[in-house]
FIBARO-417001 format. One record per atom (N, C-alpha, C): residue in one letter; atom name; residue number from 0; x, y, z. Coordinates in steps of 0.02 Angstrom, whole numbers. Layout:
FIBARO-417001
{atom a, CA, NUM, {X, Y, Z}}
...
//
This chain:
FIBARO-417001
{atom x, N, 0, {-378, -728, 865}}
{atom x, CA, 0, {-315, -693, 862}}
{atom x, C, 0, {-328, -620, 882}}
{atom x, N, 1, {-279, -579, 920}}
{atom x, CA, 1, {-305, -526, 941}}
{atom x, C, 1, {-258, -470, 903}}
{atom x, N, 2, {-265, -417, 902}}
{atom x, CA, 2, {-229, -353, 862}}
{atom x, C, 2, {-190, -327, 924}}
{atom x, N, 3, {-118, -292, 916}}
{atom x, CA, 3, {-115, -261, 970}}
{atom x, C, 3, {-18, -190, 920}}
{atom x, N, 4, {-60, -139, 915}}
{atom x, CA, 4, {-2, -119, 876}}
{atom x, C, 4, {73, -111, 901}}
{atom x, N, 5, {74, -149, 969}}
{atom x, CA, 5, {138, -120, 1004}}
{atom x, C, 5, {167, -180, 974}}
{atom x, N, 6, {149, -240, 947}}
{atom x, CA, 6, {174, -291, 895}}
{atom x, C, 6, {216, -278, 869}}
{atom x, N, 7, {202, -206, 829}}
{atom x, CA, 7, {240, -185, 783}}
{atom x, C, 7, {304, -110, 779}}
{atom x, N, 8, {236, -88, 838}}
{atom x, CA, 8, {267, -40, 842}}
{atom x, C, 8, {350, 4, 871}}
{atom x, N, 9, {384, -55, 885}}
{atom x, CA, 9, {465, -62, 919}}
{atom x, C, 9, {507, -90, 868}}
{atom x, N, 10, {493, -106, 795}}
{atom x, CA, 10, {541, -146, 765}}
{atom x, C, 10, {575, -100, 755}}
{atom x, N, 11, {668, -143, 726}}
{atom x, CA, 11, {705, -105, 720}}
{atom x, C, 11, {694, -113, 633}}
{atom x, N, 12, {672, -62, 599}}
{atom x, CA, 12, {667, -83, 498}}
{atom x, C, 12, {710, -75, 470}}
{atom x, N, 13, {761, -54, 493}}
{atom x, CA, 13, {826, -43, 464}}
{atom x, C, 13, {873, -111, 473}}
{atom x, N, 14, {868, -137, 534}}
{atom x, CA, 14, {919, -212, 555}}
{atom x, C, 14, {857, -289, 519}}
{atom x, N, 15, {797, -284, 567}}
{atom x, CA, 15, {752, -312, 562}}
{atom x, C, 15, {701, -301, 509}}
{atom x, N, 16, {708, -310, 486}}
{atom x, CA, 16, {646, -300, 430}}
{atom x, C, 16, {616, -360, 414}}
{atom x, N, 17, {647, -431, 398}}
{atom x, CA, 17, {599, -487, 385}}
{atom x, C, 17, {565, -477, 460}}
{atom x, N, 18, {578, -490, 497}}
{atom x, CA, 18, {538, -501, 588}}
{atom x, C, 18, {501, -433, 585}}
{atom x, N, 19, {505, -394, 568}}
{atom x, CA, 19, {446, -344, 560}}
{atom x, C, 19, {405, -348, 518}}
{atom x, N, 20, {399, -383, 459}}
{atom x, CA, 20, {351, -373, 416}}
{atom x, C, 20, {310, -446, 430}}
{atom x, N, 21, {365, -500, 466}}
{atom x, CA, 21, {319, -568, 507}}
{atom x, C, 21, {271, -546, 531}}
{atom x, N, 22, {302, -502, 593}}
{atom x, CA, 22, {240, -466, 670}}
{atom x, C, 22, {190, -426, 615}}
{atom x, N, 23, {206, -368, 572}}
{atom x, CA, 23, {153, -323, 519}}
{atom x, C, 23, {117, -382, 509}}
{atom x, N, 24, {137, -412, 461}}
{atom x, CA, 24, {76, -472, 444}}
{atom x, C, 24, {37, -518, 461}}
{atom x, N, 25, {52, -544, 524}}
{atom x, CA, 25, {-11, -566, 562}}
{atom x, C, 25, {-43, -516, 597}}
{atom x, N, 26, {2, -447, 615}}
{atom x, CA, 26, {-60, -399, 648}}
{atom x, C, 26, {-124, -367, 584}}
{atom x, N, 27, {-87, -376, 528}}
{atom x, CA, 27, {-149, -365, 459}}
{atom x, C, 27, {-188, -415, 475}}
{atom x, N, 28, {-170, -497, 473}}
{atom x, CA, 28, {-227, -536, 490}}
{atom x, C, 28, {-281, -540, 521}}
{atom x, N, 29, {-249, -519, 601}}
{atom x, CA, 29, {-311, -515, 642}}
{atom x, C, 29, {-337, -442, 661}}
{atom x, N, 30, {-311, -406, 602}}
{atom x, CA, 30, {-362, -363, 596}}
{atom x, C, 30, {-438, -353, 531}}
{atom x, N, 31, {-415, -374, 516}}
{atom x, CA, 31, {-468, -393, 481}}
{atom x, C, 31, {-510, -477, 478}}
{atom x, N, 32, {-470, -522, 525}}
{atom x, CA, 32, {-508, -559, 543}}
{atom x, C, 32, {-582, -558, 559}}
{atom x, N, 33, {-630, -594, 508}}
{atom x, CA, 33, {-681, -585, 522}}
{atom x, C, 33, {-745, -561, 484}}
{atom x, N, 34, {-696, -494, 463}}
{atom x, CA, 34, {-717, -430, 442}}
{atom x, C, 34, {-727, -438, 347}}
{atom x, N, 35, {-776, -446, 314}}
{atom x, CA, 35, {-766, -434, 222}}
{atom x, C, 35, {-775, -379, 201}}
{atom x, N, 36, {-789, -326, 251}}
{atom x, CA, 36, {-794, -275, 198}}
{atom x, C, 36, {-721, -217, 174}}
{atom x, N, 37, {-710, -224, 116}}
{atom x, CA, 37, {-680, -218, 80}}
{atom x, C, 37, {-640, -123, 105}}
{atom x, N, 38, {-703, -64, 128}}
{atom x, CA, 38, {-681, -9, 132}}
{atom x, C, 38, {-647, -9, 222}}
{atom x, N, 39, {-711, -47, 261}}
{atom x, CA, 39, {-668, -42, 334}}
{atom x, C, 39, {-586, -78, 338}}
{atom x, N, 40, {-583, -126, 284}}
{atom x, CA, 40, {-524, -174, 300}}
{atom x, C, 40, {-474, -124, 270}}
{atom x, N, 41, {-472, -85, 222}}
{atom x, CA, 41, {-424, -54, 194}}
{atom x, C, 41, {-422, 19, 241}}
{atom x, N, 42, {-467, 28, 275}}
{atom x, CA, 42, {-458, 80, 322}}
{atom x, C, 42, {-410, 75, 385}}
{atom x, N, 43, {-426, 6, 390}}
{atom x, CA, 43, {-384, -3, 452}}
{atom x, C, 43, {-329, -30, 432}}
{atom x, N, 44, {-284, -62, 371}}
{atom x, CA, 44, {-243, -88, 350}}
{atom x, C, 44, {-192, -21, 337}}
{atom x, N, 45, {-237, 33, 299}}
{atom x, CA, 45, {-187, 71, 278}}
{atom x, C, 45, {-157, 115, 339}}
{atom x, N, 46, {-186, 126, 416}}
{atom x, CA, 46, {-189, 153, 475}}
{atom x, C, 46, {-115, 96, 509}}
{atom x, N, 47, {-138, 30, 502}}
{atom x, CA, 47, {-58, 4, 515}}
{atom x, C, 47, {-38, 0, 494}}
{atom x, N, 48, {-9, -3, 423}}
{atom x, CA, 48, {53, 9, 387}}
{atom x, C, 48, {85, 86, 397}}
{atom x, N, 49, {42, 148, 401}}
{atom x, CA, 49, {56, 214, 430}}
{atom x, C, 49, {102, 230, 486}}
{atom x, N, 50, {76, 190, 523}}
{atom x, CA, 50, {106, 207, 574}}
{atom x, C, 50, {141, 151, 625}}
{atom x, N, 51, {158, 89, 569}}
{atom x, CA, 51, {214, 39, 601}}
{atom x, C, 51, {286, 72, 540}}
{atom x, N, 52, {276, 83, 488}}
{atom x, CA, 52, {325, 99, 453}}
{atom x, C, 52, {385, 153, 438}}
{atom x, N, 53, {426, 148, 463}}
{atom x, CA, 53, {454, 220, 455}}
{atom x, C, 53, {435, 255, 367}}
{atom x, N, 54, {467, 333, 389}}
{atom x, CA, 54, {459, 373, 335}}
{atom x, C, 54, {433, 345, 259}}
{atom x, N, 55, {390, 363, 278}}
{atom x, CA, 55, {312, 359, 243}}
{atom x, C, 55, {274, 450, 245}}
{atom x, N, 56, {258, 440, 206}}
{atom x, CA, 56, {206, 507, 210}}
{atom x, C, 56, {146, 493, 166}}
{atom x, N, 57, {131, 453, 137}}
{atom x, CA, 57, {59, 431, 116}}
{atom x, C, 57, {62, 356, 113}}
{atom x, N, 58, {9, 313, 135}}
{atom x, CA, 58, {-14, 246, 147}}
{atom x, C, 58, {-94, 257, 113}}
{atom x, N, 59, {-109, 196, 67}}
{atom x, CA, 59, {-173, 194, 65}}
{atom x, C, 59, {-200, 153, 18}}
{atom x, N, 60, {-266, 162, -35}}
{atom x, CA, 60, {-286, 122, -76}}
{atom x, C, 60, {-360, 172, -125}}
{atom x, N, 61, {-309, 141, -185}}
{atom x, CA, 61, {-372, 160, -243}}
{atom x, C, 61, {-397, 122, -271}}
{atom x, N, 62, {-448, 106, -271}}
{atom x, CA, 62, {-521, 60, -293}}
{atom x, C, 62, {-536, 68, -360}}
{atom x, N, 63, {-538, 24, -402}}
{atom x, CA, 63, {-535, 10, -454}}
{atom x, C, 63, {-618, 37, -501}}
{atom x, N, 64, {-665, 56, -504}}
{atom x, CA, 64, {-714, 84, -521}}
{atom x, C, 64, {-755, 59, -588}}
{atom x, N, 65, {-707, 24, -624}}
{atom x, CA, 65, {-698, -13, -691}}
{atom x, C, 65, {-686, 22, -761}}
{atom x, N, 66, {-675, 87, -739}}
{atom x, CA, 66, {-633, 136, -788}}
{atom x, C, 66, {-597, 173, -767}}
{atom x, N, 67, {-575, 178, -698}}
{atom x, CA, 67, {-520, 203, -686}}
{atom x, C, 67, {-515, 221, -601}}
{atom x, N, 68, {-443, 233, -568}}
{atom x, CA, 68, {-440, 227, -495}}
{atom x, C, 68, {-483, 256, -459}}
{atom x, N, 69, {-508, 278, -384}}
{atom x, CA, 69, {-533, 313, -367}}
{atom x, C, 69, {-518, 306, -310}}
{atom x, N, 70, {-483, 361, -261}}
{atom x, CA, 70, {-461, 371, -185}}
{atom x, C, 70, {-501, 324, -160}}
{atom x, N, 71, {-473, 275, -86}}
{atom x, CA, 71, {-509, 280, -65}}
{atom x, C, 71, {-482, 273, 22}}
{atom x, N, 72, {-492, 235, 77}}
{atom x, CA, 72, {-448, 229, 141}}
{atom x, C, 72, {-392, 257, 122}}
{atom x, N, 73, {-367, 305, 168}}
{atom x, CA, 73, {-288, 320, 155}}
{atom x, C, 73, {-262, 350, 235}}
{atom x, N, 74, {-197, 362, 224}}
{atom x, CA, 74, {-161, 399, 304}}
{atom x, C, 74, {-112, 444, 232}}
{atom x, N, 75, {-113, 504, 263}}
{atom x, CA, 75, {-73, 563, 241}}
{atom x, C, 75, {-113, 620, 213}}
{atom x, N, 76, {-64, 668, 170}}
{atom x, CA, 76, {-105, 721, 146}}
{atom x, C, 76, {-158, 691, 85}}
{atom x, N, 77, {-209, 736, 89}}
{atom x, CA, 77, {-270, 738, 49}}
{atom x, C, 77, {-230, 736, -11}}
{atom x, N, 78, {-275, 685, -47}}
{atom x, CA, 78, {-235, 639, -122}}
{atom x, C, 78, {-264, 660, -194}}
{atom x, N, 79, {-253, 655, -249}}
{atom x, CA, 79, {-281, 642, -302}}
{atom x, C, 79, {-344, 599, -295}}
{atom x, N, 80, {-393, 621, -313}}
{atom x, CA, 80, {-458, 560, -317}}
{atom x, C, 80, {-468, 535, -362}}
{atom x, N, 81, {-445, 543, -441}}
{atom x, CA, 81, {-473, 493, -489}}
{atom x, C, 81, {-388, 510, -523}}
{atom x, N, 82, {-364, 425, -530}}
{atom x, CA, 82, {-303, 391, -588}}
{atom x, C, 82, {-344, 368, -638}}
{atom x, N, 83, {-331, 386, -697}}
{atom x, CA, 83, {-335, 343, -760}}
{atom x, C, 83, {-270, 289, -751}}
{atom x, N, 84, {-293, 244, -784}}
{atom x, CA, 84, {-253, 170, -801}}
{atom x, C, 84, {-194, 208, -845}}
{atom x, N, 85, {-189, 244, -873}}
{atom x, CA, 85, {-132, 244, -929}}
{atom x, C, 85, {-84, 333, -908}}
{atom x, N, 86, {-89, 344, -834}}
{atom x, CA, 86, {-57, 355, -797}}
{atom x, C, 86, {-38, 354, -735}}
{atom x, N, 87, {58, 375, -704}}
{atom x, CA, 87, {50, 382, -656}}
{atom x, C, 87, {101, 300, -642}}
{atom x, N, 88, {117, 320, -573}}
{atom x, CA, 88, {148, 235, -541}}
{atom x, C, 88, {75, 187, -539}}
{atom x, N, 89, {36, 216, -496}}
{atom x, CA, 89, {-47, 191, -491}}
{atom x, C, 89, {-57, 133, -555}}
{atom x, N, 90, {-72, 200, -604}}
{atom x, CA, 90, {-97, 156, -675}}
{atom x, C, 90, {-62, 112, -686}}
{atom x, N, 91, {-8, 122, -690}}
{atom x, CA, 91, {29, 57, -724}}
{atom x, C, 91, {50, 5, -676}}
{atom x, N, 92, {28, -4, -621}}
{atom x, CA, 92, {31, -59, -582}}
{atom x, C, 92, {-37, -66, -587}}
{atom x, N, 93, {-83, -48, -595}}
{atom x, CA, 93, {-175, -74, -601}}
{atom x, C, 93, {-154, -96, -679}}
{atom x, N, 94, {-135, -66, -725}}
{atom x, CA, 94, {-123, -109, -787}}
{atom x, C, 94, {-95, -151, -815}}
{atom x, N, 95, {-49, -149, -794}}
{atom x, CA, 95, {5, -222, -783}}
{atom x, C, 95, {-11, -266, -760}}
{atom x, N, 96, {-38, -269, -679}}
{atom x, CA, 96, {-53, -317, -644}}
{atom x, C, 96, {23, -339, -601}}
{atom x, N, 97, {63, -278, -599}}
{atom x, CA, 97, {112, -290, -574}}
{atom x, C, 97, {152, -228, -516}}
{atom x, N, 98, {187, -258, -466}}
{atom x, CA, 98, {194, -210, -432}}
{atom x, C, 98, {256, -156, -458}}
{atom x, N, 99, {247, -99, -442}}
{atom x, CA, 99, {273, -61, -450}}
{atom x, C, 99, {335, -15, -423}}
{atom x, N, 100, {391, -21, -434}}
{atom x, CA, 100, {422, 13, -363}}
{atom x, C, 100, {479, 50, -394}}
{atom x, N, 101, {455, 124, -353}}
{atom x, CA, 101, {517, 172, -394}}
{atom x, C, 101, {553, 214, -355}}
{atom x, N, 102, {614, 219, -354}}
{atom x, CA, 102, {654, 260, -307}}
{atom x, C, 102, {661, 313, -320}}
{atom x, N, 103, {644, 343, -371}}
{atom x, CA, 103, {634, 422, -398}}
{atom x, C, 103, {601, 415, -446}}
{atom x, N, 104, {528, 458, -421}}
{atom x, CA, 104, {458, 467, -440}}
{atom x, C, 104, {473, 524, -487}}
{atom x, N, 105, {521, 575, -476}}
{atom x, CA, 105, {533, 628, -519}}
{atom x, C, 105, {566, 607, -597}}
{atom x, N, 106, {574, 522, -570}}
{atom x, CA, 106, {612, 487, -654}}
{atom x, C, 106, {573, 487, -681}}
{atom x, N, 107, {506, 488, -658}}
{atom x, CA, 107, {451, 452, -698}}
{atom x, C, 107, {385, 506, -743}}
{atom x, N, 108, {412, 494, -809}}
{atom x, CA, 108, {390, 561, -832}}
{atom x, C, 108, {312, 577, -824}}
{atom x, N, 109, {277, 518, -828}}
{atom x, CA, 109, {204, 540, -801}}
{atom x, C, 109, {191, 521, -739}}
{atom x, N, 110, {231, 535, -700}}
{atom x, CA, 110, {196, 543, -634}}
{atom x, C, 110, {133, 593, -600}}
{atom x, N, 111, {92, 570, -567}}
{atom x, CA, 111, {64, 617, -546}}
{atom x, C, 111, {83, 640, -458}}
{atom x, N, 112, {92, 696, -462}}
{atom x, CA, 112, {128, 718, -390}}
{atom x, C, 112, {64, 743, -368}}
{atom x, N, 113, {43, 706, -322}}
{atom x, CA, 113, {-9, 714, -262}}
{atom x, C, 113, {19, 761, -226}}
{atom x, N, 114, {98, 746, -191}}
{atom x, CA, 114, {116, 750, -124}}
{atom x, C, 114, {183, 782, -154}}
{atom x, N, 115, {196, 843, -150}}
{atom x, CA, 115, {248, 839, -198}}
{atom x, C, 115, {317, 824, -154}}
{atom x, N, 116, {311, 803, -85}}
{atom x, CA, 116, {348, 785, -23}}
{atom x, C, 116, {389, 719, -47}}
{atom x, N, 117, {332, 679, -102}}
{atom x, CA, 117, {355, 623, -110}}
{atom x, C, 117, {395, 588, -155}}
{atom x, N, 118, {450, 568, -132}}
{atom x, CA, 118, {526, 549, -183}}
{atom x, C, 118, {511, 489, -198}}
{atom x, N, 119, {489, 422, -159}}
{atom x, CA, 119, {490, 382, -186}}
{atom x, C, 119, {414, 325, -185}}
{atom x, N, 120, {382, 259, -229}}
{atom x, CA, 120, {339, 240, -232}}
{atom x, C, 120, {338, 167, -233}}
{atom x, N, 121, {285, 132, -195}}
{atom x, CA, 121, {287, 70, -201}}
{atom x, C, 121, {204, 58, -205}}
{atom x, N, 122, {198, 12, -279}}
{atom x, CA, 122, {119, 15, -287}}
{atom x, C, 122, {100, -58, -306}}
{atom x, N, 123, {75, -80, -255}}
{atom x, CA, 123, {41, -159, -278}}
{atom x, C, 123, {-16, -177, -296}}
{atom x, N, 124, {-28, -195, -360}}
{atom x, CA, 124, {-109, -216, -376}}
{atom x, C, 124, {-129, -241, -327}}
{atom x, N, 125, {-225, -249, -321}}
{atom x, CA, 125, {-259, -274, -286}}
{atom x, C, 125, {-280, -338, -347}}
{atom x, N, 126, {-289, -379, -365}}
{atom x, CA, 126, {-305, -435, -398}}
{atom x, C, 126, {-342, -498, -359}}
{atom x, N, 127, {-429, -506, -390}}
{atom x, CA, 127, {-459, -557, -348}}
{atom x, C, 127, {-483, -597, -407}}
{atom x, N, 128, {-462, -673, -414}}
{atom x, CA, 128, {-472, -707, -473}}
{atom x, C, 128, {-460, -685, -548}}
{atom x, N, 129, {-410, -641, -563}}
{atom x, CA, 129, {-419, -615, -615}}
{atom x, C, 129, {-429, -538, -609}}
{atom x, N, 130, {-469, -513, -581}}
{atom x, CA, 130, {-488, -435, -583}}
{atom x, C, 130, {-467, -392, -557}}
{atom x, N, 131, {-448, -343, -568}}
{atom x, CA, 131, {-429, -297, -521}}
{atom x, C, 131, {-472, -266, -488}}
{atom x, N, 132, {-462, -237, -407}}
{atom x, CA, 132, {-507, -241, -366}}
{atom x, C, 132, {-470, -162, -363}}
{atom x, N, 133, {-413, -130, -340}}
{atom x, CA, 133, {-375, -84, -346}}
{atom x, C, 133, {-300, -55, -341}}
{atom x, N, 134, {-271, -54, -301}}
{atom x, CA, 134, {-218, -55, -299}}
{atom x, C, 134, {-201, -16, -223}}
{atom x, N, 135, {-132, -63, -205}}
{atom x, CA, 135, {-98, -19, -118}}
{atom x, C, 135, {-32, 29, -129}}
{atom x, N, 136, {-38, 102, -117}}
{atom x, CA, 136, {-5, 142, -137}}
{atom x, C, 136, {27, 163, -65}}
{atom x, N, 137, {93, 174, -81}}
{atom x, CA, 137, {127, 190, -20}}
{atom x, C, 137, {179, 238, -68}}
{atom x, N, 138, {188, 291, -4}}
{atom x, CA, 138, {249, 360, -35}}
{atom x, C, 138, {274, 380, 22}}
{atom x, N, 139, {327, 383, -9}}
{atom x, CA, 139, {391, 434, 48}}
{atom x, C, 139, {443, 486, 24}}
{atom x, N, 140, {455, 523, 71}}
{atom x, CA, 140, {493, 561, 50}}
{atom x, C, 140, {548, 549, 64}}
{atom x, N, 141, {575, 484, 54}}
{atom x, CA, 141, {643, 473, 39}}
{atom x, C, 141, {652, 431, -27}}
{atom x, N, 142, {723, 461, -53}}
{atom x, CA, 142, {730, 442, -127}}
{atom x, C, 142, {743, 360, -120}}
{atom x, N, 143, {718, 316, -151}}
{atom x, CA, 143, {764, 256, -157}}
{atom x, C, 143, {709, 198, -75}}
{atom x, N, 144, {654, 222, -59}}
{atom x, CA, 144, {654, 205, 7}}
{atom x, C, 144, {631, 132, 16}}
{atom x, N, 145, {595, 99, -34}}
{atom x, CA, 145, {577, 18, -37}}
{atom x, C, 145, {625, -7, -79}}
{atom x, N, 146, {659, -71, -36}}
{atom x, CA, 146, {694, -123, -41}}
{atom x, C, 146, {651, -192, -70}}
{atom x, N, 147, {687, -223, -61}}
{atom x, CA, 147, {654, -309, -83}}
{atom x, C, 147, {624, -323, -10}}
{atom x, N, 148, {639, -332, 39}}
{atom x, CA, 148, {596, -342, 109}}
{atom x, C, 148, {510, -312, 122}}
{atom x, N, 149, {541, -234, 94}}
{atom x, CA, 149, {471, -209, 89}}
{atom x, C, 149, {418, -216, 42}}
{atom x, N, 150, {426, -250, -16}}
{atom x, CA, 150, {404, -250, -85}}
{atom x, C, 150, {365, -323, -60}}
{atom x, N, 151, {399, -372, -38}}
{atom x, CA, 151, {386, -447, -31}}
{atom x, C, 151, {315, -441, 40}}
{atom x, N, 152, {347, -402, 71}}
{atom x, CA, 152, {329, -382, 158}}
{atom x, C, 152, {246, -357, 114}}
{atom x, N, 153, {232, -301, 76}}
{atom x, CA, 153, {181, -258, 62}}
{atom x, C, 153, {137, -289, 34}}
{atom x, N, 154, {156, -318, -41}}
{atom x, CA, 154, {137, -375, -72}}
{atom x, C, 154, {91, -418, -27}}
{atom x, N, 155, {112, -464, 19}}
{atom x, CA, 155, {86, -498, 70}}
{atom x, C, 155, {41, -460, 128}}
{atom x, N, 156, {40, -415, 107}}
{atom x, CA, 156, {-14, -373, 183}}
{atom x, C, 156, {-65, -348, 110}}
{atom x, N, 157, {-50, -344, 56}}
{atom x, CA, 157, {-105, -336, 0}}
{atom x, C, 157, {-143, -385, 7}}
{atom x, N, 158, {-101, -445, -7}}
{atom x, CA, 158, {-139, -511, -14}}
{atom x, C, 158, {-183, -559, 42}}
{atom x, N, 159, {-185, -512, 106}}
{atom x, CA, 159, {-206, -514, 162}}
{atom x, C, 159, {-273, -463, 146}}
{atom x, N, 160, {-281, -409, 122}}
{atom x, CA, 160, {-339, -377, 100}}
{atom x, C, 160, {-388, -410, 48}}
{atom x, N, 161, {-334, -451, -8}}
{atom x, CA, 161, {-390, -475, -36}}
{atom x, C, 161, {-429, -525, -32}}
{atom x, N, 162, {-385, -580, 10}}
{atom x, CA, 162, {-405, -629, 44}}
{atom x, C, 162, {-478, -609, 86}}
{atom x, N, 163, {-468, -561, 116}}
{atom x, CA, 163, {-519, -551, 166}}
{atom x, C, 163, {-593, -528, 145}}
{atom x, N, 164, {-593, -508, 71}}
{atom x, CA, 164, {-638, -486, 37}}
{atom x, C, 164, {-654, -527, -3}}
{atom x, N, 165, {-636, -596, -17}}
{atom x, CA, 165, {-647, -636, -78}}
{atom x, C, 165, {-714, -669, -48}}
//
C-alpha cells in the first residue's frame, strides 16, 4: 500500500467528513505499514493528522512513562512535557481509559493550558491489552470543534498506532 498525502489533502471536512476520515485512515495505515516502532509511527501519524485536518493548532502524543505523561511526537507549539494522571483533559482520558472531548477547555477547571490559543480538546487513550501505552491529543482554537465524525474518525487512526506497535 503506498502513502500519498494529496489522499487527504482536498477533502471537503465540513460536507465530507465520513470520506475523509475513510481516505485519513488508510493513509495512517500505510504509513506505518511495516514500521513497530512506536516513536517514528507517532511522528509521522501526528504530521498527518496536522496537516490533513482543518483548524487544529496542536496534534500529537504523550507516552505513558508508568507514573505519569510525557511529551512526545507532536505538530504545533512547544507543549507541556510531563501530565500527571489526576490532571488536565490528558489525565483523565489516560485514567479513565476513555476518550475525552471538550468544547470549552476553559470549562474545565483543571486544565492545563499549554497553548493558551486553544478552545477546544479531543484526547484518546492509547490502550494495548489492558495498558496504557499513552494517549492522542489534539487542540484547536475553535470552541466546540470535534463532533462525533471526528471522535469515531481519531479513535480509529489511534487504534491504527496501536495496532502497529503491538
Amino acid at each position: 500500500m503506498s502513502f500519498d498525502i494529496r489522499d487527504v489533502a482536498g477533502v471537503d471536512w465540513s460536507e465530507r467528513a465520513d470520506e475523509g476520515y475513510a481516505a485519513l485512515i488508510e493513509s495512517a495505515r500505510a504509513l506505518v505499514a511495516g514500521e513497530s516502532d512506536l516513536i517514528a509511527n507517532a511522528a509521522n501519524l501526528s504530521s498527518l493528522v496536522y496537516h490533513a485536518l482543518p483548524r487544529l493548532n496542536w496534534v500529537g502524543f504523550y507516552l505513558y512513562d508508568g507514573t505519569e505523561l510525557v511529551v512526545g511526537p507532536f505538530q504545533g507549539k512547544p507543549a507541556c512535557v510531563r501530565i500527571p494522571l489526576d490532571r488536565g483533559v490528558c489525565g483523565a482520558a489516560a485514567r479513565t481509559r476513555s476518550t475525552q472531548r471538550v468544547p470549552d477547555v476553559h470549562a474545565v477547571p483543571d486544565h492545563i493550558a499549554c497553548d493558551s490559543e486553544s478552545r477546544s480538546e479531543l484526547v484518546v487513550p492509547l490502550v494495548r491489552d489492558g495498558e496504557l501505552i499513552g494517549v492522542f491529543d489534539l487542540d484547536s482554537p475553535v470552541p466546540d470543534r470535534f463532533g462525533d465524525a471526528d471522535q469515531s474518525g481519531l479513535e480509529a487512526i489511534a487504534a491504527v498506532l496501536v495496532d502497529a506497535v503491538a
